[in-house]
C-alpha positions as a Markdown table, in Angstrom:
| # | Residue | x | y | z |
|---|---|---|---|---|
| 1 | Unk | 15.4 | 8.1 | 46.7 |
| 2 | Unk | 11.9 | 7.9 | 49.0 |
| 3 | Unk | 9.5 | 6.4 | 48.8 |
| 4 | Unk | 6.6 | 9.3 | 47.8 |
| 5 | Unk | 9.9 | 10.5 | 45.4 |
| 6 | Unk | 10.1 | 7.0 | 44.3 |
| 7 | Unk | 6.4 | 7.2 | 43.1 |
| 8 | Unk | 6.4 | 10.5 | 41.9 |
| 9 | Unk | 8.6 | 8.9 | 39.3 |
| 10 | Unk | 6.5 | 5.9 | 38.9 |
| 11 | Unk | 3.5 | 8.0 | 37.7 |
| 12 | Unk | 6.0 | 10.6 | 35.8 |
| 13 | Unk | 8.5 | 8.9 | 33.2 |
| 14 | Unk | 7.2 | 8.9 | 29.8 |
| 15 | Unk | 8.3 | 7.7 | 26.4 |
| 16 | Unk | 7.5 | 8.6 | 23.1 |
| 17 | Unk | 8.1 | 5.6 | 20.9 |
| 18 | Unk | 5.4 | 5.0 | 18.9 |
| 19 | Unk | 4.3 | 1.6 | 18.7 |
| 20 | Unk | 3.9 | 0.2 | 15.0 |
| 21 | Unk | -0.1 | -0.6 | 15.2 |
| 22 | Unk | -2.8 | 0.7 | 13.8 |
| 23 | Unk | -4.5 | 1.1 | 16.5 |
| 24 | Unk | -2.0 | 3.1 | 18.0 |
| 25 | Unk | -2.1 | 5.6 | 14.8 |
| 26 | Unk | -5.9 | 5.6 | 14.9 |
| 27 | Unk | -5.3 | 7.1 | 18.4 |
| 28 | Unk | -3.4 | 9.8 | 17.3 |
| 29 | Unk | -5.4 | 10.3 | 14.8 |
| 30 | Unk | -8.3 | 11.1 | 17.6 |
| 31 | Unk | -6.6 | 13.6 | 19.6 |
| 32 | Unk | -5.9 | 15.8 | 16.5 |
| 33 | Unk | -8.6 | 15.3 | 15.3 |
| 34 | Unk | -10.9 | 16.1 | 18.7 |
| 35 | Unk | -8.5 | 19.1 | 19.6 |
| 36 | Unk | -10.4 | 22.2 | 18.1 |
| 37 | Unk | -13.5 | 20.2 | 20.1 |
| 38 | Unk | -12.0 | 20.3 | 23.3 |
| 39 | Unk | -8.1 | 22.2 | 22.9 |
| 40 | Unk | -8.5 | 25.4 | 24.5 |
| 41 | Unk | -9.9 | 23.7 | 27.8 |
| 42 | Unk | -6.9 | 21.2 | 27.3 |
| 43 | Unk | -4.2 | 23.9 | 26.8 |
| 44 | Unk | -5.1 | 26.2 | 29.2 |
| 45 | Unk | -5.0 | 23.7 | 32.0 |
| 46 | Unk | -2.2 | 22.4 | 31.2 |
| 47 | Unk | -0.4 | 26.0 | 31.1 |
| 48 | Unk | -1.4 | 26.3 | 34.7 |
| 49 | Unk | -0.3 | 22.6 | 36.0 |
| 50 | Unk | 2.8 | 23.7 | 34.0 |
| 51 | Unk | 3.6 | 26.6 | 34.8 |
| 52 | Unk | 5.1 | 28.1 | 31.7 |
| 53 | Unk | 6.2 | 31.6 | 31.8 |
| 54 | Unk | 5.1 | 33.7 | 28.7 |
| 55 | Unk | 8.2 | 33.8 | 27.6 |
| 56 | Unk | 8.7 | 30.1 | 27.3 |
| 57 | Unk | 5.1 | 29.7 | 25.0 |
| 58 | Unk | 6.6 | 32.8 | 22.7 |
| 59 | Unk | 9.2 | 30.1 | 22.2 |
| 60 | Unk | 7.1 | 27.2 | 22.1 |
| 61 | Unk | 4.6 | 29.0 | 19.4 |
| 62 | Unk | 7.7 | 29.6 | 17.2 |
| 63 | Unk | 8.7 | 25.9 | 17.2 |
| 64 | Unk | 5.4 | 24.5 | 16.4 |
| 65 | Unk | 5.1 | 26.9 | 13.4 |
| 66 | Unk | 8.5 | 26.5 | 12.1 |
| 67 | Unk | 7.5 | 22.5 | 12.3 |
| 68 | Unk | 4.4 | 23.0 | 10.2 |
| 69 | Unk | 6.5 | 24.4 | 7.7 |
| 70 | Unk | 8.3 | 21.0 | 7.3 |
| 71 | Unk | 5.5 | 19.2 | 8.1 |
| 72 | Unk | 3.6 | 20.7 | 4.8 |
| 73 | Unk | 6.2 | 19.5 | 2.8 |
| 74 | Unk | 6.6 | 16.1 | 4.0 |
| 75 | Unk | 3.1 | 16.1 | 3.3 |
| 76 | Unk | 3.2 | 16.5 | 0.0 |
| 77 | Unk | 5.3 | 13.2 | -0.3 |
| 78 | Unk | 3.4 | 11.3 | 1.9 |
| 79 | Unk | 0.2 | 12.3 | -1.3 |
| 80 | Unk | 2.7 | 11.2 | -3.5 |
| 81 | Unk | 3.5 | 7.7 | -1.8 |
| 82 | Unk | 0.1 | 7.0 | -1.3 |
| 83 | Unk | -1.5 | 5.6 | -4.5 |
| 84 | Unk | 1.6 | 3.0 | -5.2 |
| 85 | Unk | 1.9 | 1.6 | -1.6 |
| 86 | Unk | -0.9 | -0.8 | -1.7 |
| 87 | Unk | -0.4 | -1.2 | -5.3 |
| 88 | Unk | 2.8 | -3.0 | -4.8 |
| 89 | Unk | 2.9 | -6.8 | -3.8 |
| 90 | Unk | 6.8 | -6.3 | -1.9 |
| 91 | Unk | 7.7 | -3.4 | -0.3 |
| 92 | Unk | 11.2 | -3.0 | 0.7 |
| 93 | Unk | 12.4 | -2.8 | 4.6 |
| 94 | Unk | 10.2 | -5.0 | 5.7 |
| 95 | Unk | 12.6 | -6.9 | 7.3 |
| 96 | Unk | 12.8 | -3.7 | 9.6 |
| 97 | Unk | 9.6 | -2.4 | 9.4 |
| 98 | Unk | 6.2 | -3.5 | 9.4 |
| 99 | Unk | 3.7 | -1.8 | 7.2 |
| 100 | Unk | 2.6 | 1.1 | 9.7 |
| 101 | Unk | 6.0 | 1.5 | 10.1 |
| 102 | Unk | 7.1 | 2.0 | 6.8 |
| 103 | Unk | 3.8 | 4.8 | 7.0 |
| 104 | Unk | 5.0 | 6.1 | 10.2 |
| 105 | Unk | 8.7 | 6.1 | 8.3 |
| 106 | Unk | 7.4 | 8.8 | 5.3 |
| 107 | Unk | 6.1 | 11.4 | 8.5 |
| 108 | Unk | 8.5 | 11.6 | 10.7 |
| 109 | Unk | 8.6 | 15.5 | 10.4 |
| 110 | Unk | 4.9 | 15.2 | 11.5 |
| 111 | Unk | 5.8 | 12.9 | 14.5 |
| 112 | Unk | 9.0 | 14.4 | 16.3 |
| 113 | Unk | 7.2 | 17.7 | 16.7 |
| 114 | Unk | 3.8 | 15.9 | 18.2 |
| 115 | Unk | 5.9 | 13.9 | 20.5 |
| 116 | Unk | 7.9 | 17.1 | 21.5 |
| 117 | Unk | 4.3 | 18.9 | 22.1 |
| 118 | Unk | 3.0 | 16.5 | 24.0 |
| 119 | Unk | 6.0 | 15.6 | 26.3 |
| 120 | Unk | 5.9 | 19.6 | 27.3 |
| 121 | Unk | 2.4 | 19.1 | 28.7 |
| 122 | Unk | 2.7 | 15.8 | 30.6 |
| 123 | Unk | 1.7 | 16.3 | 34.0 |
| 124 | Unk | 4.9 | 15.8 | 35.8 |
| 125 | Unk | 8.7 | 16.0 | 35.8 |
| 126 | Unk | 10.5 | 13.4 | 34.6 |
| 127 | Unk | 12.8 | 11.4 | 36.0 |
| 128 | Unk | 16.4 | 10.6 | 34.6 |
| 129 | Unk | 17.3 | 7.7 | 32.8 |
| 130 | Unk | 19.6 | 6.5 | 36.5 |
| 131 | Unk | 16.6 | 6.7 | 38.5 |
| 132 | Unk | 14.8 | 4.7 | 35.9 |
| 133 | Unk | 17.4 | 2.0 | 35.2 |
| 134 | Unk | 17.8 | 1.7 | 39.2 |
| 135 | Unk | 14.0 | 1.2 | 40.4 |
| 136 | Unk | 12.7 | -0.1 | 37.1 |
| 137 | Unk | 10.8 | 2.3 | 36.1 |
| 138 | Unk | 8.4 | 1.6 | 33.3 |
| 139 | Unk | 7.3 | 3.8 | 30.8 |
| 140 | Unk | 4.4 | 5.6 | 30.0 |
| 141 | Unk | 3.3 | 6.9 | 26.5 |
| 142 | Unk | 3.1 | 10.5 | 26.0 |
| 143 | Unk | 0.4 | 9.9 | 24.2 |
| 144 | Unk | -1.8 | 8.5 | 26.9 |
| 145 | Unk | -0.4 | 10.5 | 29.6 |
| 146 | Unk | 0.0 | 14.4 | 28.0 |
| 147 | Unk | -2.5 | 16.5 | 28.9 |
| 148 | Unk | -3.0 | 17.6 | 25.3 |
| 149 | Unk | -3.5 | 13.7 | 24.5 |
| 150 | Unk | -5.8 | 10.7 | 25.9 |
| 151 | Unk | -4.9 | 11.8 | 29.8 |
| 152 | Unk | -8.2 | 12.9 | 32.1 |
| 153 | Unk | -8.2 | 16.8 | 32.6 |
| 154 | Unk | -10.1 | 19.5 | 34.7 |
| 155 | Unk | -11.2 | 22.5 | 32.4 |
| 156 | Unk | -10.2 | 25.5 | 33.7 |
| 157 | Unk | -12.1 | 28.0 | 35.4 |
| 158 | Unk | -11.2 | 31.0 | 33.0 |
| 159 | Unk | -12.2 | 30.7 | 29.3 |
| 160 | Unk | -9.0 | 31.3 | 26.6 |
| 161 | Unk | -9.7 | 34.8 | 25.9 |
| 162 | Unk | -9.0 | 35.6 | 29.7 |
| 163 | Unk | -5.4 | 34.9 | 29.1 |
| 164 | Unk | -2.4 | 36.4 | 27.3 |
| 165 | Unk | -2.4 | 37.8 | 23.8 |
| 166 | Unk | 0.6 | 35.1 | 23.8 |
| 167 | Unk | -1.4 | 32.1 | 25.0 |
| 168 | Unk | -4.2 | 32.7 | 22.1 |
| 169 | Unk | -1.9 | 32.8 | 20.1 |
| 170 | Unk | 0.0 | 29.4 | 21.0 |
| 171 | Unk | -3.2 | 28.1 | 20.5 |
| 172 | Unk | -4.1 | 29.6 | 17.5 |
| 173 | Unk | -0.3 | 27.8 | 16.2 |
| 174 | Unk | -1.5 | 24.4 | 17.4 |
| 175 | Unk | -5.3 | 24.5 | 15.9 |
| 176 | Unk | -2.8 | 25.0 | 12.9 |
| 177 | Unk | -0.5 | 22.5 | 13.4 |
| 178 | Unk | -3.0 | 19.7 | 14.3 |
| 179 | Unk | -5.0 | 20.5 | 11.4 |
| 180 | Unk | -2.2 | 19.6 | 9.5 |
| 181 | Unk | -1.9 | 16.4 | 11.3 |
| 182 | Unk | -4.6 | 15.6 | 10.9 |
| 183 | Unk | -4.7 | 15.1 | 6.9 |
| 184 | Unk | -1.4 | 13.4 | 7.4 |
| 185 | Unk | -3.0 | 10.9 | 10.1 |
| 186 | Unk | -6.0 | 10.5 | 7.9 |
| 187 | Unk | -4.1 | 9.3 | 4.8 |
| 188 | Unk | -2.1 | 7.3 | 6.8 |
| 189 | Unk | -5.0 | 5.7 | 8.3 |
| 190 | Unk | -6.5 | 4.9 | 4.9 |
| 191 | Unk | -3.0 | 3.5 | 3.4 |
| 192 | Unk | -3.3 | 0.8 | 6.1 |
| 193 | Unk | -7.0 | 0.3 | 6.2 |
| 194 | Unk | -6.5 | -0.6 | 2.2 |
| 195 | Unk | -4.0 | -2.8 | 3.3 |
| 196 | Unk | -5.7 | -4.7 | 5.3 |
| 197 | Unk | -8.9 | -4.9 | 3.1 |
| 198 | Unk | -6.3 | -6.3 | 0.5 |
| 199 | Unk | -5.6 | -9.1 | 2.8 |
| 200 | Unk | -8.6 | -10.1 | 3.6 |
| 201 | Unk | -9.3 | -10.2 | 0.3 |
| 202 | Unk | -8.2 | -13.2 | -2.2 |
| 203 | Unk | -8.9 | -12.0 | -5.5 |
| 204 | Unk | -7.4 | -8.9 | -5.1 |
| 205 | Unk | -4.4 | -9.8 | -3.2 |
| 206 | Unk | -3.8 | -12.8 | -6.1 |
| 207 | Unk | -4.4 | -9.9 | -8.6 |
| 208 | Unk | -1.6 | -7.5 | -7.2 |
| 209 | Unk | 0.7 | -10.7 | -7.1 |
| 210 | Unk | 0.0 | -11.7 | -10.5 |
| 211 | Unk | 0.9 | -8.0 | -11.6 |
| 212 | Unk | 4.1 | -8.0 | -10.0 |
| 213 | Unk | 5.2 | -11.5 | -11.3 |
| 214 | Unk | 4.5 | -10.1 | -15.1 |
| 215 | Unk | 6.5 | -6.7 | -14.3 |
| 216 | Unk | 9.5 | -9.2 | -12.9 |
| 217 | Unk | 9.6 | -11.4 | -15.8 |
| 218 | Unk | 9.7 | -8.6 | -18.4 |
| 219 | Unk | 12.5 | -6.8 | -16.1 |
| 220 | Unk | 14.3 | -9.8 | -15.9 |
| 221 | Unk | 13.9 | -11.3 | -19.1 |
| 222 | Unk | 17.3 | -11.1 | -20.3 |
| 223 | Unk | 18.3 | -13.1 | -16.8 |
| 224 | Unk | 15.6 | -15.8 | -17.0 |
| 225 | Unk | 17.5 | -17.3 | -20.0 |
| 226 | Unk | 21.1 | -17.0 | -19.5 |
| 227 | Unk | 20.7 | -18.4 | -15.3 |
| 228 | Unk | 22.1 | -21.3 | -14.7 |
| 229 | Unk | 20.7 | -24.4 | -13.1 |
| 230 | Unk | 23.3 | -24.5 | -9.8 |
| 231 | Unk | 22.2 | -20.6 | -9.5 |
| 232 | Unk | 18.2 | -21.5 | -9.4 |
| 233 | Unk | 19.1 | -24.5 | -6.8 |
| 234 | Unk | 21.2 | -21.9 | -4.9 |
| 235 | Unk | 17.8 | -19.4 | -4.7 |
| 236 | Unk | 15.4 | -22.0 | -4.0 |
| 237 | Unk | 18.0 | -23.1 | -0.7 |
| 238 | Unk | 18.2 | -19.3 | 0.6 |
| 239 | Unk | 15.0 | -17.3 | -1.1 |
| 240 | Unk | 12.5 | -16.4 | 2.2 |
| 241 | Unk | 9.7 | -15.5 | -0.5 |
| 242 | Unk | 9.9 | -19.1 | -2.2 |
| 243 | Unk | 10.3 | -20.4 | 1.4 |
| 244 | Unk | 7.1 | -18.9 | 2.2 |
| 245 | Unk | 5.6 | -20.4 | -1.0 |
| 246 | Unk | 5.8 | -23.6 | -0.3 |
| 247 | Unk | 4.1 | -23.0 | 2.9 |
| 248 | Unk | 0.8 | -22.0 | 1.3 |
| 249 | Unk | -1.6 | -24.7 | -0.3 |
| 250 | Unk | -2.9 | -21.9 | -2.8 |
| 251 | Unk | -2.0 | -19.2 | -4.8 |
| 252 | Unk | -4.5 | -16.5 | -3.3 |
| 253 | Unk | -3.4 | -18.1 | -0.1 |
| 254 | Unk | 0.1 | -16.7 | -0.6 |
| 255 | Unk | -1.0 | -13.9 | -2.1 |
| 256 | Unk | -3.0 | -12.7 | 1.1 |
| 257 | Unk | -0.5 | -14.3 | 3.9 |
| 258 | Unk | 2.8 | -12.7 | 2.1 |
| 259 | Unk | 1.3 | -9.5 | 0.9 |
| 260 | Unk | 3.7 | -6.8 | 1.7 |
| 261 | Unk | 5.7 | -8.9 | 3.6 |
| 262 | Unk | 8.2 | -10.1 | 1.2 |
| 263 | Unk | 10.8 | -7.5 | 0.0 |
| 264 | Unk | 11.5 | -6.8 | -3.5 |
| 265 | Unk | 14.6 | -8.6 | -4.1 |
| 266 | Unk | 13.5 | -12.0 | -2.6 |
| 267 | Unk | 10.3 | -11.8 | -4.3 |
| 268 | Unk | 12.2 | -11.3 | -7.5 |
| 269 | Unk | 14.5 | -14.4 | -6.7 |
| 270 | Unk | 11.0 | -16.3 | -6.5 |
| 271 | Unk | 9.7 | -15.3 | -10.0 |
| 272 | Unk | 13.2 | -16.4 | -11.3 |
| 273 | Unk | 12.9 | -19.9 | -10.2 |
| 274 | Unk | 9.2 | -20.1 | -10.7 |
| 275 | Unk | 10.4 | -19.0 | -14.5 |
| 276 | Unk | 13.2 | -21.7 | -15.0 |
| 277 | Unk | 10.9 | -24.4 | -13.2 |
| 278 | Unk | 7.6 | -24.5 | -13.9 |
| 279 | Unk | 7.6 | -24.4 | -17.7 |
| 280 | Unk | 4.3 | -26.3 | -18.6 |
| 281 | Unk | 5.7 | -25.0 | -22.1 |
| 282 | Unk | 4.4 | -22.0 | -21.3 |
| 283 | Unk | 7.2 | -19.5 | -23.0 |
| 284 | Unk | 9.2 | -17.0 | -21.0 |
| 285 | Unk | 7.4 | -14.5 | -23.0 |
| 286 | Unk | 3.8 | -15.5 | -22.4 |
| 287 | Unk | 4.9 | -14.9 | -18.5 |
| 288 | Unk | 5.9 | -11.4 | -19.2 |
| 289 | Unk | 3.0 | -10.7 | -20.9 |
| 290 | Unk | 0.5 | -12.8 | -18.4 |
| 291 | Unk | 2.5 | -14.0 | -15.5 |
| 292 | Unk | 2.8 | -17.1 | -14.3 |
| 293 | Unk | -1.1 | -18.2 | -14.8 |
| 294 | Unk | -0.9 | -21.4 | -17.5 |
| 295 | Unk | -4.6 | -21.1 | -17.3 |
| 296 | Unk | -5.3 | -18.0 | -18.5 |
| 297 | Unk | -2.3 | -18.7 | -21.3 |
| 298 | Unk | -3.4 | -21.5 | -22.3 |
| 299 | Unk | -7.6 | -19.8 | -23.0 |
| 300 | Unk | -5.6 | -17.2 | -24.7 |
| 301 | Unk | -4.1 | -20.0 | -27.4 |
| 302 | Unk | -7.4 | -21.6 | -27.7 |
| 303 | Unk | -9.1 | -18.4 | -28.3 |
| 304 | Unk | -6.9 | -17.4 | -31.0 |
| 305 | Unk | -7.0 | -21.4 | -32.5 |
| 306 | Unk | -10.9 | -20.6 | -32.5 |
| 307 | Unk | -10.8 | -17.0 | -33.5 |
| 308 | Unk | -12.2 | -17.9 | -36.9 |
| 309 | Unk | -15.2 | -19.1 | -34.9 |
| 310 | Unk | -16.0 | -16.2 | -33.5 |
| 311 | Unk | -16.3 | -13.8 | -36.0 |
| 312 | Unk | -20.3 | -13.5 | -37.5 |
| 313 | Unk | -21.6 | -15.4 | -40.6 |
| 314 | Unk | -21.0 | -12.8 | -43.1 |
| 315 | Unk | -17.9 | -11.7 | -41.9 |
| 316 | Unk | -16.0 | -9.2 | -44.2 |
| 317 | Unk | -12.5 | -8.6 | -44.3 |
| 318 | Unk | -12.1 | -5.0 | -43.7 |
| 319 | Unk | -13.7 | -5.6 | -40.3 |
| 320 | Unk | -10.3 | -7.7 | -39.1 |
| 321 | Unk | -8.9 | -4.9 | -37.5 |
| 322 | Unk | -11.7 | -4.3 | -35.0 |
| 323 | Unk | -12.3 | -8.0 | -34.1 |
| 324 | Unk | -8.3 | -8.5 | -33.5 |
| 325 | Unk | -8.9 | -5.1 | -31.8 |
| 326 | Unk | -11.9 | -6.5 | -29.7 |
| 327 | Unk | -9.5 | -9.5 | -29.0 |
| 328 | Unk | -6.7 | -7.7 | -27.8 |
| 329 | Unk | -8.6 | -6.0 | -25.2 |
| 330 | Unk | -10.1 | -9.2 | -23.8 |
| 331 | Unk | -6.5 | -10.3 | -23.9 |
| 332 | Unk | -4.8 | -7.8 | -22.7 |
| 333 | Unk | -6.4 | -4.5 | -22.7 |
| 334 | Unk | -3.2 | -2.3 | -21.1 |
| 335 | Unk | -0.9 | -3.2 | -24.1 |
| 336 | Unk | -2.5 | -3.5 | -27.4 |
| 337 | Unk | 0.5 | -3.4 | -29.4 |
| 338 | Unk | 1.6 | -6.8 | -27.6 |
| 339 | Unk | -1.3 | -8.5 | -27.7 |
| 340 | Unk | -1.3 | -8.0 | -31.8 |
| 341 | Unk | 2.2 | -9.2 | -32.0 |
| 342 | Unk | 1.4 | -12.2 | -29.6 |
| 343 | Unk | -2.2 | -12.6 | -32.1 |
| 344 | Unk | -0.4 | -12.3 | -35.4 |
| 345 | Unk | 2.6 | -14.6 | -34.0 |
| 346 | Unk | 0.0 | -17.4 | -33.3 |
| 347 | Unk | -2.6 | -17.1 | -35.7 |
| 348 | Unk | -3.1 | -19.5 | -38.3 |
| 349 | Unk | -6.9 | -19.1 | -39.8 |
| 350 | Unk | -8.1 | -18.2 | -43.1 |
| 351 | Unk | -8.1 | -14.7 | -43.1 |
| 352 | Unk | -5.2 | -12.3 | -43.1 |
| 353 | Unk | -4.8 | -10.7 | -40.0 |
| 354 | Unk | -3.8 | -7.0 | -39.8 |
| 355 | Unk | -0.7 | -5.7 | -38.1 |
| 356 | Unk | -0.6 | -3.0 | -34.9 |
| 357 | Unk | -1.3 | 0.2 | -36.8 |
| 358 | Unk | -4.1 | -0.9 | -38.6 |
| 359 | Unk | -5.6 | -2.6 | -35.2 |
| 360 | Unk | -5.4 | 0.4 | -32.9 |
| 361 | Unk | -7.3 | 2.8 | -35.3 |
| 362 | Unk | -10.2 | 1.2 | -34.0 |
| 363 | Unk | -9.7 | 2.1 | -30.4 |
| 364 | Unk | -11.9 | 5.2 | -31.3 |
| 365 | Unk | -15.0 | 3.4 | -32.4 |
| 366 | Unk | -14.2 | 0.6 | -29.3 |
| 367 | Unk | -17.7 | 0.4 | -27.2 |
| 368 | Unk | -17.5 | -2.2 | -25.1 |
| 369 | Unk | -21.1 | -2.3 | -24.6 |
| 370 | Unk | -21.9 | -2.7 | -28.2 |
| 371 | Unk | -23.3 | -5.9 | -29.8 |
| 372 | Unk | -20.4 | -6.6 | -31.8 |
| 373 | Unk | -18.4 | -6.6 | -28.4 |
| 374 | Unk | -21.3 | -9.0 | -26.5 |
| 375 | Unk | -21.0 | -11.3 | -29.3 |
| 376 | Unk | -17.7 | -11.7 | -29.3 |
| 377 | Unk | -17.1 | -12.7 | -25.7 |
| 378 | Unk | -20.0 | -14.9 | -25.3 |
| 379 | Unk | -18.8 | -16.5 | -28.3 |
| 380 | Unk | -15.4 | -17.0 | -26.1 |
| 381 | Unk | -17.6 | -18.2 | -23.7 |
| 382 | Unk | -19.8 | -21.2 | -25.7 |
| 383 | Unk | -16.1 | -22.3 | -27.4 |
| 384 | Unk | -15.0 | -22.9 | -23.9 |
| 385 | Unk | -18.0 | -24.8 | -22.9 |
| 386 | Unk | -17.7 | -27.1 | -26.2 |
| 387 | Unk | -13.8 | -27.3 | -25.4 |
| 388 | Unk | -14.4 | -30.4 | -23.0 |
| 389 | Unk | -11.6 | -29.0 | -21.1 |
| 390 | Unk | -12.3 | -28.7 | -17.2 |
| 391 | Unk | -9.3 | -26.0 | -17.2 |
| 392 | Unk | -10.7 | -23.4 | -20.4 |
| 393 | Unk | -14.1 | -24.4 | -18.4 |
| 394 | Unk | -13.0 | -22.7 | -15.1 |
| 395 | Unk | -14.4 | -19.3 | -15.4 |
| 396 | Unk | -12.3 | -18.0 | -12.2 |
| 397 | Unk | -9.5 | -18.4 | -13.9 |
């Protein structure tokens, strides 16, 4: 090969991987976005640096509407995998994938036609993969080099409607197409914004943790009891999330370091030997009900020790039902029926407490704005603060 050959292929071979950052997916997410702004000028000087006979664009215009097709309906799962992603502390794959990844995983009917469109109008032929391999030829993005991308263009001299009833309409097929992308990009772009806004943030990334440990323990509630000893040693010696763990000197700090980055089966290996080994007699299931937070257990005992407490001077006993009710949503407001088995399992006071049926008849006339409501949790509130108990004192917890 030449020398001016040799750098012909220098500025011409082109790749289409997609690298796994946001940044990079915020970039595509530009050029669909800008391209009824500036696509016309794009396309048409491309289709003269190109060359592309009429023929070859009727061609071209069918593939980029046949791919829409199949774009629109990966589209509609990507809506659907949206609201649980960041909902979920592990995410499987993740030993494969990072997060944008596993985004850019769910479009990949959106991608492979974009990286096909934008191959066709990079400025120059490419070489082969020999040429490449022999002169080390690196690689440049077709997303930075295609004229329909980030690369630097000359608008041509004749305006769109000047050309071919077949050109408009190739470009009437891509306003189309990158319309579509752009939805795509833009949830994409907000899964992994949220992401990271999770991250940065401790209570919210300790939250999601905490909801996952509760939905382990009551999946695995069965195994907790009958695991033995030898198998919990066994997962502490090859468990990567309960590696992690010990890594952290916080809770939230695990939380917002190992957030999405465990997978689903190591993280459930960590809530089995977090179940057999911290017991604080805290029962296996209090942790189904609350996860593994002793703290907030241990206020939910007290309250119900003091319940009698909290109820006003000339309490009456047809009123139970709303006060266990008003209880049970402090508690544990997404299952009431729980949080009156847990109430009537531990309640040992003067009156006779009402069972579930009885309780959730009031979730009508529930206000929790209402002074009866008030009262009731700052009443929780002064019995902590009389409790001499730094631990039912901590309000965070």
């Amino acid at each position: 090969m030449k020398a001016d050959q040799k750098e012909k292929c220098l500025q011409a071979y082109y790749h289409t991987d997609i690298e796994p950052t946001l940044d990079r997916l915020n970039q595509i997410k530009d050029i669909v976005s800008n391209f009824e702004k500036n696509g016309a000028n794009r396309l048409t000087c491309a289709l003269e640096m190109k060359h592309k006979d009429l023929d070859e664009i009727e061609k071209l215009s069918e593939f980029i509407a046949q791919a829409r097709e199949k774009m629109e309906k990966e589209l509609e799962r990507l809506k659907k995998f949206e609201p649980t992603f960041n909902n979920q502390f592990a995410t499987d794959h993740n030993n494969y994938y990072n997060s944008v990844s596993e985004v850019l995983r769910h479009i990949r009917s959106h991608l492979s036609p974009l990286k096909i469109i934008l191959k066709k109008f990079c400025p120059r032929k490419h070489p082969t993969v020999q040429e490449c391999e022999t002169y080390k030829i690196l690689p440049k993005s077709v997303i930075d080099a295609s004229l329909l991308g980030d690369e630097i263009y000359e608008a041509d001299l004749f305006k769109l409607d000047s050309f071919p009833a077949e050109v408009q309409g190739l470009y009437n097929e891509m306003i189309k197409f990158f319309k579509a992308e752009k939805e795509c990009m833009d949830i994409c772009t907000e899964i992994l914004e949220e992401e990271r806004d999770i991250r940065k943030d401790p209570i919210k990334s300790k939250c999601i943790l905490d909801k996952y440990r509760q939905n382990a323990y009551k999946r695995m509630e069965n195994m907790i009891m009958l695991i033995s000893e030898d198998a919990i040693e066994y997962l502490k010696a090859t468990t990567p999330a309960y590696q992690a763990y010990q890594q952290y000197a916080s809770e939230e700090g695990f939380a917002q370091g190992e957030f999405h980055k465990q997978n689903c089966a190591s993280m459930d290996h960590l809530c089995l030997i977090e179940a057999k080994t911290e017991n604080e007699d805290i029962t296996i299931k209090e942790k189904v009900l609350w996860g593994n937070n002793p703290k907030t257990i241990k206020k939910i005992r007290y309250v119900i020790s003091h319940f009698d407490e909290l109820l006003p001077a000339r309490f009456k006993h047809k009123l139970m039902g709303m006060y266990e009710y008003i209880f049970c949503q402090w508690a544990l407001p997404e299952n009431v029926k729980q949080a009156v088995d847990y109430f009537l399992e531990h309640y040992n006071g003067i009156y006779k407490p009402v069972k579930y049926a009885a309780v959730n008849k009031h979730s009508l006339g529930y206000d929790k704005n209402s002074k009866m409501v008030k009262d009731f949790t700052a009443g929780i509130n002064v019995i902590f603060a009389n409790s001499n108990n730094a631990e039912l004192m901590d309000f965070s917890a």
